[in-house]
C-alpha beads as a LAMMPS data file, in Angstrom:
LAMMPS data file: protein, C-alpha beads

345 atoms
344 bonds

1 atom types
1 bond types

-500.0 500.0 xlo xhi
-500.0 500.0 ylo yhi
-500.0 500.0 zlo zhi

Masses

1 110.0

Atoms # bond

1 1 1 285.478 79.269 26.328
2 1 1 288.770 81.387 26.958
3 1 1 288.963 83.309 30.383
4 1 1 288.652 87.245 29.803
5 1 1 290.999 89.552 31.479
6 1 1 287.829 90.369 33.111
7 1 1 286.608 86.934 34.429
8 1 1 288.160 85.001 37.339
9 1 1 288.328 81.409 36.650
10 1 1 286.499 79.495 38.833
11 1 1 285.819 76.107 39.970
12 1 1 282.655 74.668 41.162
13 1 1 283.406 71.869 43.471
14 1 1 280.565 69.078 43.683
15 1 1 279.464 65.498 44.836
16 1 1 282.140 64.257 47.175
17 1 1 281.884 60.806 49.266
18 1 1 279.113 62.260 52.262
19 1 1 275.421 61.442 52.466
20 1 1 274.519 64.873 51.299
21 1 1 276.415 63.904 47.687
22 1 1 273.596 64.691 45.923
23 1 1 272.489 67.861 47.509
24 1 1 276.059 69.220 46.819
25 1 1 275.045 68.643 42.793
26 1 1 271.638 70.665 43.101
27 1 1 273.575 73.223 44.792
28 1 1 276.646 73.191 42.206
29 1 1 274.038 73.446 39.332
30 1 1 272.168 76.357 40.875
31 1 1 275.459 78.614 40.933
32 1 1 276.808 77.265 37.672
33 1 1 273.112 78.617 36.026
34 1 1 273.418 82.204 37.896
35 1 1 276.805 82.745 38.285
36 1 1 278.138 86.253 36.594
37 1 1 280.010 84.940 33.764
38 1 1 280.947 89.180 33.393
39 1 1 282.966 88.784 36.069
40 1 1 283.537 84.634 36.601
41 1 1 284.457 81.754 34.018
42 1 1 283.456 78.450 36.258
43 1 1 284.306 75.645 35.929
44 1 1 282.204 71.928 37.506
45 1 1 284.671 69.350 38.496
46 1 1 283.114 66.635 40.507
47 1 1 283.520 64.294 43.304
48 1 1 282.040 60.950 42.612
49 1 1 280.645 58.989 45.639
50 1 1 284.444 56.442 45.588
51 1 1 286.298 59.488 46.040
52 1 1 287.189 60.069 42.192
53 1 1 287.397 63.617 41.238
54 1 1 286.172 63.698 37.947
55 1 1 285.444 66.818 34.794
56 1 1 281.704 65.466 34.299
57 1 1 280.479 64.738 30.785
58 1 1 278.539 67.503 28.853
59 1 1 275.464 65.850 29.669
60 1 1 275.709 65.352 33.483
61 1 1 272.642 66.792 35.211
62 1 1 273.127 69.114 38.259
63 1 1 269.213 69.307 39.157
64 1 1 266.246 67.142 40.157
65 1 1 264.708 65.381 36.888
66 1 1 261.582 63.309 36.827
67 1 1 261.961 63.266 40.747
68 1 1 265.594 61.268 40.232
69 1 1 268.460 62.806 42.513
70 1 1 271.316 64.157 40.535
71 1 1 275.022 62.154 41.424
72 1 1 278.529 62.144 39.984
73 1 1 279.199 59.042 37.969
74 1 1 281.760 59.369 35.592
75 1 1 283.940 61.946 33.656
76 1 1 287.629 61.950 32.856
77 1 1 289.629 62.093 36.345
78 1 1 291.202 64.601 37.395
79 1 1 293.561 64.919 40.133
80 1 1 293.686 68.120 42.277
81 1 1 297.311 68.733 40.599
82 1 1 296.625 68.235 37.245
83 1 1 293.810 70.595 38.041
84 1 1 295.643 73.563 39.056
85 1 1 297.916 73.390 36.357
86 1 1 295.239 72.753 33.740
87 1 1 292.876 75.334 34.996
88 1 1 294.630 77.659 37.158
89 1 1 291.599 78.618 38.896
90 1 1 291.651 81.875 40.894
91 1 1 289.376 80.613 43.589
92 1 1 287.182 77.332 43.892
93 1 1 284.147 77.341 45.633
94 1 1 283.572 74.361 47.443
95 1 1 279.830 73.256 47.677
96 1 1 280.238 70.189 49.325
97 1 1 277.816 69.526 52.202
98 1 1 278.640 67.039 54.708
99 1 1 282.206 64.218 55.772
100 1 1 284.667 65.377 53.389
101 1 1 283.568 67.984 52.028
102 1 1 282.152 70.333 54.830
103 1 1 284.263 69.295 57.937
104 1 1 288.097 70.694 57.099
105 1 1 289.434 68.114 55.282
106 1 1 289.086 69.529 51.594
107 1 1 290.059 72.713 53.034
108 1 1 293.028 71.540 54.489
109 1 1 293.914 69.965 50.752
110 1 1 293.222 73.499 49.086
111 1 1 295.145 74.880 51.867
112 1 1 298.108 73.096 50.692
113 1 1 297.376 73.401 47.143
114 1 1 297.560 77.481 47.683
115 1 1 294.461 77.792 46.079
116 1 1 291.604 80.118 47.588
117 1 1 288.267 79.376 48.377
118 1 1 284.832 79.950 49.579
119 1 1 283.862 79.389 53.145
120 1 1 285.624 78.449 56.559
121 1 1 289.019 77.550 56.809
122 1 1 290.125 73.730 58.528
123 1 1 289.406 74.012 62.303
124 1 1 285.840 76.257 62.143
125 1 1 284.941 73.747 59.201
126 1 1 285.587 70.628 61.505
127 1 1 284.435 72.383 64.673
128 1 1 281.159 73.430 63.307
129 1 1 280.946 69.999 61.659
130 1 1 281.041 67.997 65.010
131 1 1 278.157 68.717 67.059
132 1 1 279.449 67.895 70.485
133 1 1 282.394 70.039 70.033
134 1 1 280.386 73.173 68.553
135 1 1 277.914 72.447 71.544
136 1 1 280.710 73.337 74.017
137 1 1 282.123 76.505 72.157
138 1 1 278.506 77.849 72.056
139 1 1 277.681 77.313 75.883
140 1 1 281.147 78.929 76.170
141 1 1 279.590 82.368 74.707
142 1 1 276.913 82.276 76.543
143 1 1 274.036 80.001 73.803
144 1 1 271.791 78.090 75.347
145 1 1 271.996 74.434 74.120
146 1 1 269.798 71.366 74.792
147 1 1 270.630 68.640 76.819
148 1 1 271.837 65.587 75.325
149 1 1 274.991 62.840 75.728
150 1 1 276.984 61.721 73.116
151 1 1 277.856 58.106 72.441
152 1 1 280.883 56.734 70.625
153 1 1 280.794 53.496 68.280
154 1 1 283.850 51.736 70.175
155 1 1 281.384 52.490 73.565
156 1 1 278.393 50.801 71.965
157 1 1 276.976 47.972 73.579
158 1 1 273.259 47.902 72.945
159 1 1 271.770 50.023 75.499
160 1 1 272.321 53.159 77.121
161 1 1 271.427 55.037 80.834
162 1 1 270.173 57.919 79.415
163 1 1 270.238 59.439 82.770
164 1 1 268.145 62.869 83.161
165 1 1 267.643 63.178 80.150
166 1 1 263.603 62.959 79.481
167 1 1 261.893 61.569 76.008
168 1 1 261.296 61.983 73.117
169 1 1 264.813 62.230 72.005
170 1 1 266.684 63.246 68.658
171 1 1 269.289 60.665 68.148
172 1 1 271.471 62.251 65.217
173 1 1 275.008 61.470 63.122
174 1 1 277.494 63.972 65.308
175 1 1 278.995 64.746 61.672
176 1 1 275.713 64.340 59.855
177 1 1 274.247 66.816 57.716
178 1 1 270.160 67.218 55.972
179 1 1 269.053 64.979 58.613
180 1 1 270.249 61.984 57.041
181 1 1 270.502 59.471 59.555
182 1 1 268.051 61.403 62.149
183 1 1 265.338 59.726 63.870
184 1 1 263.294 60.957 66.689
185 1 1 262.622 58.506 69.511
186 1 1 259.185 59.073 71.882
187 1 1 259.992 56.114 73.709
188 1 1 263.093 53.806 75.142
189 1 1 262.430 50.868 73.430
190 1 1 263.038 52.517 70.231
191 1 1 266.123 53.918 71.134
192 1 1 268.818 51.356 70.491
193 1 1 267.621 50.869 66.806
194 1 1 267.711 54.830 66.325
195 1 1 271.193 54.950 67.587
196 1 1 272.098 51.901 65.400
197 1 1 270.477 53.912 62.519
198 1 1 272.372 56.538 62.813
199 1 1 275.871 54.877 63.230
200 1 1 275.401 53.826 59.849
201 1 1 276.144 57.295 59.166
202 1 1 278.653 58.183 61.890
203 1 1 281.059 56.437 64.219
204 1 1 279.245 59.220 66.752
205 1 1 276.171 59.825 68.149
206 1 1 274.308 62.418 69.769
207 1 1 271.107 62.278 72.014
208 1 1 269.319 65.179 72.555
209 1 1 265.810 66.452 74.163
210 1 1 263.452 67.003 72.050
211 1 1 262.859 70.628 72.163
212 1 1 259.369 72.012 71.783
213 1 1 259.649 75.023 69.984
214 1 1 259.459 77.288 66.033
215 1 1 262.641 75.964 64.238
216 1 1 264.138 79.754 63.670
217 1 1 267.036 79.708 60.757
218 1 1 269.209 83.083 59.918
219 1 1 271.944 83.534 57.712
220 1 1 275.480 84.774 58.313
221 1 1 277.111 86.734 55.573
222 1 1 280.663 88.124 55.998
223 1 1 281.170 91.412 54.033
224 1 1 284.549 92.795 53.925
225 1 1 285.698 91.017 57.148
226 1 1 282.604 91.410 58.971
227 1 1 279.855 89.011 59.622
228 1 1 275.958 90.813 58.607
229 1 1 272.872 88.660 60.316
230 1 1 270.013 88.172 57.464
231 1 1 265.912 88.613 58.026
232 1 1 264.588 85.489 60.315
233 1 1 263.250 82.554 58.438
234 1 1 260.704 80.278 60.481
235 1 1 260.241 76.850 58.980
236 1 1 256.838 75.604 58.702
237 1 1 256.176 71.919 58.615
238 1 1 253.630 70.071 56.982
239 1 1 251.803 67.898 59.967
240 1 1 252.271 64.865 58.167
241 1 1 255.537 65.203 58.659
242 1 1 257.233 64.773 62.633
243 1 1 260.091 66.757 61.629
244 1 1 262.242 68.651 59.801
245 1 1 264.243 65.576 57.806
246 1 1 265.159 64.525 54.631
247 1 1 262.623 64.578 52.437
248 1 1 260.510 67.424 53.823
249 1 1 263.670 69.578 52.865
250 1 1 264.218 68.528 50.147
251 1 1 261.578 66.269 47.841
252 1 1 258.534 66.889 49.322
253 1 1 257.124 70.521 48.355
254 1 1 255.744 70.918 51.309
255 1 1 258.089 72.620 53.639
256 1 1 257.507 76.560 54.077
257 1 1 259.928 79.110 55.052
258 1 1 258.029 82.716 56.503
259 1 1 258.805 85.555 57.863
260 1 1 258.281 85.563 61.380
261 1 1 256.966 89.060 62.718
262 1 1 256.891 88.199 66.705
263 1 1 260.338 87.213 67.713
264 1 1 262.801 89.104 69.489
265 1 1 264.533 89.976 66.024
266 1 1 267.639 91.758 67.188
267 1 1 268.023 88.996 69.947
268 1 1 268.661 85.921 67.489
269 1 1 270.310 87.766 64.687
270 1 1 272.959 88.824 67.276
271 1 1 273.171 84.845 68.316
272 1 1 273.953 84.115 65.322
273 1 1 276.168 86.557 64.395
274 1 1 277.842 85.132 68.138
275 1 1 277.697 81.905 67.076
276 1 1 279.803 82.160 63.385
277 1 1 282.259 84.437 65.651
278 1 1 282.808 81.650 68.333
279 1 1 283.537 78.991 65.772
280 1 1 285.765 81.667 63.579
281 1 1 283.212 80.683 60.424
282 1 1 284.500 82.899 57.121
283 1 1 282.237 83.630 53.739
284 1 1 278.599 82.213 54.979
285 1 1 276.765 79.617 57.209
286 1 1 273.466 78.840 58.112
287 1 1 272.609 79.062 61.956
288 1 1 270.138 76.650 63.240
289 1 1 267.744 77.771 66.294
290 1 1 265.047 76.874 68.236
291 1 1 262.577 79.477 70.187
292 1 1 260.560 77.450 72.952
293 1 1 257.368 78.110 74.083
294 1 1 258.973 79.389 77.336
295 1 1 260.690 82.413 75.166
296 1 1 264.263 80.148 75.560
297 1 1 266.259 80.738 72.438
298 1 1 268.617 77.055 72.157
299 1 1 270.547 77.260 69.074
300 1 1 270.427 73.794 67.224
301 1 1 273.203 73.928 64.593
302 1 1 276.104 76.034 62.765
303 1 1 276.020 74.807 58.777
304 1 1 279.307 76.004 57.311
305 1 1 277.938 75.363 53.638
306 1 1 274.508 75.150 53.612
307 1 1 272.088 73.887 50.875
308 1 1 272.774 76.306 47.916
309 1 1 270.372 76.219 44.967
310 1 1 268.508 79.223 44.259
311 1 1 265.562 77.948 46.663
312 1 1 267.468 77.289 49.526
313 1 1 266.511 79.177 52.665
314 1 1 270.327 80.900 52.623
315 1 1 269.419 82.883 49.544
316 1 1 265.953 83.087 50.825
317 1 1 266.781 84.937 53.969
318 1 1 269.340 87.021 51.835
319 1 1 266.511 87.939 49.169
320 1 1 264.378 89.333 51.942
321 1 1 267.192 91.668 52.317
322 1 1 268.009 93.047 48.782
323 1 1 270.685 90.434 47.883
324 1 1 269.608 87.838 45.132
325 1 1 271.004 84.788 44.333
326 1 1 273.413 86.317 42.057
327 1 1 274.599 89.171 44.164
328 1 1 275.295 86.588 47.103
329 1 1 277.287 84.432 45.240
330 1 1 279.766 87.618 43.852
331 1 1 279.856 88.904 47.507
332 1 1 280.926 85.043 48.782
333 1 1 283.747 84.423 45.635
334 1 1 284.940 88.678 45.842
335 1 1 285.423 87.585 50.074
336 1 1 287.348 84.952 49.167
337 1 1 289.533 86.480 46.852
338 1 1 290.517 89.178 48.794
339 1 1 291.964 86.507 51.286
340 1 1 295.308 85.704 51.400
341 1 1 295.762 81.937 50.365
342 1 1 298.525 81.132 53.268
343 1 1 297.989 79.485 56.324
344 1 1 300.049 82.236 57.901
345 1 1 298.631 85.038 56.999

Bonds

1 1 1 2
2 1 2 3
3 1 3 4
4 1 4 5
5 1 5 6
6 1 6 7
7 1 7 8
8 1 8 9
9 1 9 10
10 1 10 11
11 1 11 12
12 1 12 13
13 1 13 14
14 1 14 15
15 1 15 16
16 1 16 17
17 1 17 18
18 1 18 19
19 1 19 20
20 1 20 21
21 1 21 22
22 1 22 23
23 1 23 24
24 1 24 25
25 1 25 26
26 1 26 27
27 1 27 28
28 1 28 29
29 1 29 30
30 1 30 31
31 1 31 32
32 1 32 33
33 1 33 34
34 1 34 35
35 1 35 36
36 1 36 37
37 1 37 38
38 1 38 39
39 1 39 40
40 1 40 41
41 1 41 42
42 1 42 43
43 1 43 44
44 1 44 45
45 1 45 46
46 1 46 47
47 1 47 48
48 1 48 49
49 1 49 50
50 1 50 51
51 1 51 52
52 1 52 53
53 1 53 54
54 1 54 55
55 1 55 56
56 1 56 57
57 1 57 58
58 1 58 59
59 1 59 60
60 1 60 61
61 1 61 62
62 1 62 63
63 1 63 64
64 1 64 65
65 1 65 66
66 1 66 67
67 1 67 68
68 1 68 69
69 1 69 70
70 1 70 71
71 1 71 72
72 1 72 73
73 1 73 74
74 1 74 75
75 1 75 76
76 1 76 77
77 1 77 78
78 1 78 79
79 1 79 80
80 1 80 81
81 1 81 82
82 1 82 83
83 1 83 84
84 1 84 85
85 1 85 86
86 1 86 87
87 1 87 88
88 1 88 89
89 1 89 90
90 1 90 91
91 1 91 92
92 1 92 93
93 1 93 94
94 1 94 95
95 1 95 96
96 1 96 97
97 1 97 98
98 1 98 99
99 1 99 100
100 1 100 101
101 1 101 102
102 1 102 103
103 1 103 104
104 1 104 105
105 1 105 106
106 1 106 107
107 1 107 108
108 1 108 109
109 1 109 110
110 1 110 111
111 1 111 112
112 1 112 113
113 1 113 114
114 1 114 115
115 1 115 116
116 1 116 117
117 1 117 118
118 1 118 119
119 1 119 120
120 1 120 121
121 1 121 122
122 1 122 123
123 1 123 124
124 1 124 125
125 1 125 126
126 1 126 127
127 1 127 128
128 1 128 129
129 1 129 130
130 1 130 131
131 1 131 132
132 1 132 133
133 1 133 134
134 1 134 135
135 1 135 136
136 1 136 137
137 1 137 138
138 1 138 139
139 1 139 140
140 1 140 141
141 1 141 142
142 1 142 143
143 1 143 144
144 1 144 145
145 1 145 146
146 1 146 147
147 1 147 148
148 1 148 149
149 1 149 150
150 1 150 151
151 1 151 152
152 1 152 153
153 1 153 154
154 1 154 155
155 1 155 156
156 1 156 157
157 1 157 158
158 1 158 159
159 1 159 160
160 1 160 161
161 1 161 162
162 1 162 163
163 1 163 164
164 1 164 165
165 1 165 166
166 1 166 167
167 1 167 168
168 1 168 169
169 1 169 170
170 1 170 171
171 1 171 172
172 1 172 173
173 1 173 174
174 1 174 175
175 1 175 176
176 1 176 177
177 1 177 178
178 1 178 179
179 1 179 180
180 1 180 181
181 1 181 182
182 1 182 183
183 1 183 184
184 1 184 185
185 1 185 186
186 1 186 187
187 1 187 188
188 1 188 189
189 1 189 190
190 1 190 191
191 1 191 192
192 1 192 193
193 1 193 194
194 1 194 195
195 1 195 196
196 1 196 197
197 1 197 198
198 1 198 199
199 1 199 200
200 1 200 201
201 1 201 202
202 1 202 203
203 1 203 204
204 1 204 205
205 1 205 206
206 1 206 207
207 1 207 208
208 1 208 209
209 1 209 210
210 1 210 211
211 1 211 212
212 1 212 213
213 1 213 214
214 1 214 215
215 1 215 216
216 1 216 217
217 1 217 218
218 1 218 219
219 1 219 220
220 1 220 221
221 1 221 222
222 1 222 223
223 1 223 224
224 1 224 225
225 1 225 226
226 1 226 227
227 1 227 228
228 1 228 229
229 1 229 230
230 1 230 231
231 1 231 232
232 1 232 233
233 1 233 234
234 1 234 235
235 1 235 236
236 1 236 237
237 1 237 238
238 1 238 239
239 1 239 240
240 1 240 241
241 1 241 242
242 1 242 243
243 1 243 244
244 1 244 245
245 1 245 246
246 1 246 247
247 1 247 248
248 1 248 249
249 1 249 250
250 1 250 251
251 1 251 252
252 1 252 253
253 1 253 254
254 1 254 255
255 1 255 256
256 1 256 257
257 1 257 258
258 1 258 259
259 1 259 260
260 1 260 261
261 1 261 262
262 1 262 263
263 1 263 264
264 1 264 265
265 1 265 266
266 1 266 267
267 1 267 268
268 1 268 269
269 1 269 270
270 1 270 271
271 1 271 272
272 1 272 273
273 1 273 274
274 1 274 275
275 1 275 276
276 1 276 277
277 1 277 278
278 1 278 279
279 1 279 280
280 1 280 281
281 1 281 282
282 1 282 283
283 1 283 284
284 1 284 285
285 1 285 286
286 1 286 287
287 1 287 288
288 1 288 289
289 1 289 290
290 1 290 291
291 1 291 292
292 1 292 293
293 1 293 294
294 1 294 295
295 1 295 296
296 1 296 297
297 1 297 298
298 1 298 299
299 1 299 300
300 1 300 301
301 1 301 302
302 1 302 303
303 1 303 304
304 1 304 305
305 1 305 306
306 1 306 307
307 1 307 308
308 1 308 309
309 1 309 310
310 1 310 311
311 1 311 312
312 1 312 313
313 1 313 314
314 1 314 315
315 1 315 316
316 1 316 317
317 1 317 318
318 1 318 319
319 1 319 320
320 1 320 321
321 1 321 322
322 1 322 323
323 1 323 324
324 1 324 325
325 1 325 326
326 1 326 327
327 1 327 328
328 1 328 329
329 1 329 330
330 1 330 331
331 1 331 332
332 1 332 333
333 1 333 334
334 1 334 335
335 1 335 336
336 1 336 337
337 1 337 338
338 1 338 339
339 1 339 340
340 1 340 341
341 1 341 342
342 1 342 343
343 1 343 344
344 1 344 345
């Protein structure tokens, strides 16, 4: 298909070397069917799990099929050079999730490339990324955070004085994403093998309280410079499940997001509106809260490219205010556009 004067080109960045590889391709394939090909041309180029960026063959599947997880495989490789030139792309969107992908470092390459793109630039992509330094930044501005330590692979011994800090625990990746690599602990003798879990994912740990509470999400648009708080989205949890991990997001069925109708609205749609300003997020993110029984608001998590499909609470939080699937991705590719592609600027 030939590019109209019309039609930006666009690519559609997918896969890439994280945990979350496979999420990024549900998410890919969920723009690439609604995308408005009035106003875009896209374009899939994929990451495979080596590091290979790849054009996928015509038959590569971007969705869930027969309950089998979509992944890049093969295609003829590309390199981000011979890309530019071959495609001259006007803007890529990048919907990687996760190490490489979500965390500065393939901004940093399309920084150099002088390409645009969608989402955060290097630092808020990195910041937001590494849990114990977005932790800091948020206390900073005045957002309540839970308690926790963080332990380093080089510091890793076996055991750990967990100090004050009172079970059960969350013991999570630091750079982790989808709750890959999350376990919660109840009780110290299960804690070294949940810390050893999860620096299969990450040379860094966190350990956190457990906090009792409703597991609030909103969603951060930025529209024409400024960042626009979406309607609430309470997650509700099948109670077979203990939390909020992998496969309740995302193979189960069973996982509900509702409105909530008795929060203090205003409150947590200005936190999160805080928390994308303290971390300098651009284009969208997903903020992360949780609302204890005490009426404490502790926000959990800034995700700088959330999930992305069509049924993804992002575009779920949006639709409750007017802006479908379709809309949201224009408004996220016209914000990047209308950004200057220098690190100066």
């Amino acid at each position: 298909m030939t590019t109209t004067a019309m039609q930006k080109k666009v690519i559609i960045l997918c896969g890439g070397q994280s945990s979350e590889h496979e999420i990024s391709c549900i998410s890919a394939g969920g723009v690439l069917r609604e995308i408005d090909r009035t106003l875009f041309d896209p374009v899939v180029i994929g990451i495979t799990k080596s590091g290979e960026w790849v054009l996928p063959l015509p038959d590569q599947m971007l969705e869930i099929h027969n309950g089998v997880l979509p992944e890049i495989k093969s295609g003829t490789p590309i390199g981000i050079s011979e890309l530019i030139e071959k495609f001259a792309p006007d803007v890529i969107f990048p919907l990687l999730h996760g190490p490489y992908g979500e965390d500065g470092t393939i901004q940093g390459l399309l920084e150099m490339a002088g390409v645009r793109y969608v989402g955060s630039g290097v630092l808020a992509s990195a910041v937001a990324m590494d849990k114990s330094f977005a932790k800091p930044i948020f206390a900073a501005h005045g957002l309540k955070v839970a308690p926790g330590i963080v332990i380093h692979q080089r510091d890793w011994h076996g055991a750990i004085d967990t100090g004050d800090l009172s079970f059960p625990l969350f013991v999570k990746p630091a750079r982790g994403g989808s709750s890959r690599g999350t376990t919660k602990v109840k009780s110290a003798e299960n804690l070294a093998a949940a810390i050893d879990e999860a620096l299969t994912f990450d040379t860094k740990v966190m350990v956190e309280e457990a906090i009792v509470g409703r597991e609030i999400e909103c969603a951060v648009l930025q529209i024409d410079g400024v960042a626009h708080a979406s309607p609430l989205g309470e997650i509700s949890l099948d109670p077979r499940f203990e939390f909020y991990d992998f496969e309740a997001k995302y193979l189960d069925g069973s996982t509900k997001v509702i409105s909530p109708t008795d929060l203090p609205t205003d409150l947590i749609r200005s936190a999160a509106v805080t928390a994308f300003n303290a971390l300098g997020c651009e284009g969208l993110a997903r903020v992360d809260f949780f609302f204890s029984g005490a009426g404490e608001l502790i926000i959990n998590e800034i995700n700088t490219m959330p999930g992305f499909t069509s049924t993804s609470v992002f575009p779920k939080l949006w639709s409750e205010a007017g802006r479908n699937y379709q809309t949201l991705i224009t408004n996220l590719l016209e914000s990047a556009l209308s950004r200057s592609a220098s690190v100066t600027r």
